[in-house]
N, C-alpha and C positions, 0 to 999 in steps of 0.2 A: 334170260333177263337177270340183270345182275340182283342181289339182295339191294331190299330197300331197309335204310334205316331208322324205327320205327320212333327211336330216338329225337328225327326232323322229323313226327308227323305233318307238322303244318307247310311243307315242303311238296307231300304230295300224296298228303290224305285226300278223297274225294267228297266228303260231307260232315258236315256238323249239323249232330239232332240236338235239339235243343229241349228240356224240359218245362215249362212254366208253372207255376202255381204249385210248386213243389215243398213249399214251407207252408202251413196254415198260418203264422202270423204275415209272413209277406202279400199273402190274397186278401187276407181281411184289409191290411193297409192301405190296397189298391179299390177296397170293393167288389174285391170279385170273390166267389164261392169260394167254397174248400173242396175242389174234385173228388169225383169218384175213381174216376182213371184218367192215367197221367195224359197231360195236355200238350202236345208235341208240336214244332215247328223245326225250319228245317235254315241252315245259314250256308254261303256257301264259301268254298275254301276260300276267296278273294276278300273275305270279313278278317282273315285271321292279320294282326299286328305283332310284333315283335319289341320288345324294349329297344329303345335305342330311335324309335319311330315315333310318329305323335297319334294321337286319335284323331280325325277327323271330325268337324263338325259337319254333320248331313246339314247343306245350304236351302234346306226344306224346312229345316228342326228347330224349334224355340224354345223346347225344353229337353233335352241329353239327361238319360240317368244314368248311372252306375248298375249295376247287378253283379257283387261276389260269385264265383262259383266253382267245385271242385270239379274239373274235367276227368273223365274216364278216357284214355286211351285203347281203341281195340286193338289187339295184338293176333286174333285169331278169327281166321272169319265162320260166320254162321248163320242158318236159317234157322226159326224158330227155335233157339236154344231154352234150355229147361233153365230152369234158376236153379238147378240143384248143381247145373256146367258153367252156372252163368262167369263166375268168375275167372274159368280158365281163360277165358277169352279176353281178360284184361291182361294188356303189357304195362300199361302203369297208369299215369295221372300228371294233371300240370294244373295249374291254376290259374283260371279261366276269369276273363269280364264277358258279358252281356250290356254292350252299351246296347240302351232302347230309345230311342226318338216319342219318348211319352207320349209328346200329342200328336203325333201323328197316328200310335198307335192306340190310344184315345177315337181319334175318329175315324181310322179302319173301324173299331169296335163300333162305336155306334153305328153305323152303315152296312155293319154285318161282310166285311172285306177283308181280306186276310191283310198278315202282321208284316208283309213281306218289307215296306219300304221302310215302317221302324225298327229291322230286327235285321237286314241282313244287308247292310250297307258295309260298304268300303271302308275297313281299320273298326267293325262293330263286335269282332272278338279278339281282344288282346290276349294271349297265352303266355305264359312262364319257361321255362328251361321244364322239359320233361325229367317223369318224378317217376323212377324205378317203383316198383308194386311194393317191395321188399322195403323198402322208406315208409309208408303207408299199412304197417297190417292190419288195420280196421279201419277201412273209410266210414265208414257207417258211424265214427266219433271220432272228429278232428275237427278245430274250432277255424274258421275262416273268419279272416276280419279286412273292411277297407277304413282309409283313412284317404279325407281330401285336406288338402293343404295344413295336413299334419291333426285334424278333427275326424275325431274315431265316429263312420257314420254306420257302417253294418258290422256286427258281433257278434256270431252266432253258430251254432254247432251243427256239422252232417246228422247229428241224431236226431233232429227236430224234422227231416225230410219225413213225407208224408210217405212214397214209393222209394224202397230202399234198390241201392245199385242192380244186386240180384235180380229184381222184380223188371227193375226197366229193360235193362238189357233181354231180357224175356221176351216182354210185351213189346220191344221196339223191333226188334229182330222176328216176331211175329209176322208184322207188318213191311217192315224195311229189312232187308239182308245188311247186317252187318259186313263189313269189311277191312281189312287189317289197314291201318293207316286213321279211321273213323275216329272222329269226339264226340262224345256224348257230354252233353252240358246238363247235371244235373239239379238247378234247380237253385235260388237264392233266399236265405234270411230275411229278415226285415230290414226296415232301415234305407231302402233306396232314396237316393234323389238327385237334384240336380244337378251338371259340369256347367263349366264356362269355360269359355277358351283364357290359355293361360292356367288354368289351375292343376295340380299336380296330385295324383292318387299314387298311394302305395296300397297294396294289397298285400295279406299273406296266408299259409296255410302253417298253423303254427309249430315250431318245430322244424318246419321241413322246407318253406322255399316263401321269400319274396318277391315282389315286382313294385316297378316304377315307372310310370307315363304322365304325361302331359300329356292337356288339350290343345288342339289348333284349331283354326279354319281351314276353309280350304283356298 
């Protein structure tokens, strides 16, 4: 088989784990706790959008949020890996959206039903041009910020994350075998809220990479 390159992840990685509740002021925002241990959900490759694409409004959805987030790239695969290897296993990083279909996932939650139809819908992770590790030598403080129609809505730094990259890659690779091609979605700041179709977000990871999407219908 020929080498895959890991540079297209979203080409022909098999999974995107996704973190939640991974900032304490983003939980409190929403009303939900401040975890104990990290709160995982799972998106699948056909979520992933590229610039140049639109976001889709889920024709369910009434209320579309935003969610910042720094993506982890795996570069090496693994079962239960220690956090002391954990970051061999990263090839790089990209910057990530987490659209979420609020009220739907509103009332998945009250009914006690998983997030699946607000979280992993078609064009519900947009990604960046992949971010070599070596651009990045401390994720763990790098300011991510979104802007919609040019209004600064989330601001805030990877140090404010509650489980650091190390950790989760640990704890998710526990449970799930990582695999080379894999995103892990680490988790977003405060500040979410609502798109409309027509309105245009930039996103960046400062320093090092922006992005640009419009909403649509479908």
């Amino acid at each position: 088989m020929a080498a895959r390159n890991v540079e297209r992840f979203w080409e022909w990685g098999r999974k995107i784990v996704c973190v939640g509740r991974n900032y304490a002021d983003h939980a409190k925002e929403l009303g939900n706790a401040v975890p104990a241990e990290p709160v995982l959900f799972l998106k699948p490759p056909s979520a992933y959008v590229r610039e140049g694409a639109p976001i889709l409004l889920p024709g369910y959805c009434s209320e579309l949020h935003h969610e910042v987030e720094l993506g982890v790239v795996i570069g090496k695969a693994g079962t239960a890996i220690p956090q002391a290897a954990a970051m061999h296993h990263v090839a790089g990083y990209a910057l990530c959206l987490d659209m979420t279909a609020r009220d739907v996932q509103e009332r998945c939650k009250s009914r006690g039903l998983p997030w699946t139809l607000a979280k992993a819908f078609n064009t519900s992770c947009p990604v960046s041009d992949f971010v070599p590790k070596e651009k990045i030598p401390d994720p763990g403080n790098i300011r991510l910020w979104l802007k919609v129609n040019e209004q600064l809505r989330q601001d805030g730094s990877t140090s404010q994350m509650i489980f650091s990259i190390p950790y989760l890659i640990s704890y998710i690779s526990d449970v799930i075998s990582l695999e080379e091609g894999d995103l892990i979605l680490t988790g977003t700041p405060k500040g979410v809220s609502s798109v409309q179709e027509h309105d245009e977000l930039q996103a960046g990871i400062e320093d090092v990479v922006t992005m640009t999407f419009r909403v649509a219908s479908r």
